[in-house]
N, C-alpha and C positions, 0 to 999 in steps of 0.2 A: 504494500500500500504506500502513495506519495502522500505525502503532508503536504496540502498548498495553502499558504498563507500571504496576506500583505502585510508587511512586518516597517523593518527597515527602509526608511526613505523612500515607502511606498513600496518598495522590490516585491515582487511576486517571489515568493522562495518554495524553493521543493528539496525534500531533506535529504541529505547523502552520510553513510556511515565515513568516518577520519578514514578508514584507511578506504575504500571504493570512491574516494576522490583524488581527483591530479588536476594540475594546471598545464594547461595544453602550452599555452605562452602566453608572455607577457608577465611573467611571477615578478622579474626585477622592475615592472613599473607601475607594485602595485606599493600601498602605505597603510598602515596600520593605526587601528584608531580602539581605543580602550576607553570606556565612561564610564559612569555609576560605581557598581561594585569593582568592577575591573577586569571579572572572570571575561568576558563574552570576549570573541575577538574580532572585529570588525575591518575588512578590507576594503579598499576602495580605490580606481584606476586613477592617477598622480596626475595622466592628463586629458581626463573627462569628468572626473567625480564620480563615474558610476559604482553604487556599491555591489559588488563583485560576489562577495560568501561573508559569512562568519561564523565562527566557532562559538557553540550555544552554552548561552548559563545554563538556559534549564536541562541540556545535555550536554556536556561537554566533548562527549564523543561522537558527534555528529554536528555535522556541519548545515547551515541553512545555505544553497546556493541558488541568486538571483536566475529567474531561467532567461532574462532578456539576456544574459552574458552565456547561455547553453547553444551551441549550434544547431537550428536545426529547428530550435522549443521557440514559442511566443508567449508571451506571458495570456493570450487572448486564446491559447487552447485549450485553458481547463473552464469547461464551465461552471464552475464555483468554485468561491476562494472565499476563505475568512479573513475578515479584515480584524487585526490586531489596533487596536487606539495609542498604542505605540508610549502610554505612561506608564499603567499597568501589567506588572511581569507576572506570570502566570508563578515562579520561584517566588512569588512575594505576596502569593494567596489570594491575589485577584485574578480571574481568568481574562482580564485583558481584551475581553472581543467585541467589540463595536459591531460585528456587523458582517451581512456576504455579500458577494459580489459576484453578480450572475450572468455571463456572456451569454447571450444569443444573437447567430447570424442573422442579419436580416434578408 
């Protein structure tokens, strides 16, 4: 099963176990971004800003990765996504969900 959420900077993310992810290229032009508690670990392209993946608090061994940054994927393929309100962490006893987000073709 994929995990599709809006999380981060709005990113549609679908979840990947640490080790069944790689970075295809571009690793050396990505930058690293750490807030709040400090666990999650946040990446993001040096020169576009797109947030790329990060490493989850509320799992640490899994990764959230953007599917705009997946070949292939569109963020417009799943038809339903939970939208996360991006204050509330699910590790901090709120579940955090504003909401879904429902594509249909027209």
């Amino acid at each position: 099963m994929i995990a599709v959420f809006a999380g981060c900077a709005g990113a549609v993310a679908v979840s990947a176990p640490l080790e069944g992810f790689r970075i295809a290229q571009g690793a050396d032009n990505l930058t690293l971004y750490q807030f709040g508690t400090g666990t999650a670990k946040h990446f993001f392209c040096r020169t576009c800003g797109i947030h790329t993946h990060h490493q989850r608090r509320s799992n640490p061994n899994e990764y959230g990765v953007n599917a705009a940054c997946l070949e292939g994927v569109s963020p417009f393929d799943f038809p339903e996504i939970v939208v996360h309100d991006g204050v509330n962490h699910p590790s901090d006893g709120a579940s955090g969900i504003s909401g879904m987000l429902r594509f249909a073709k027209a």
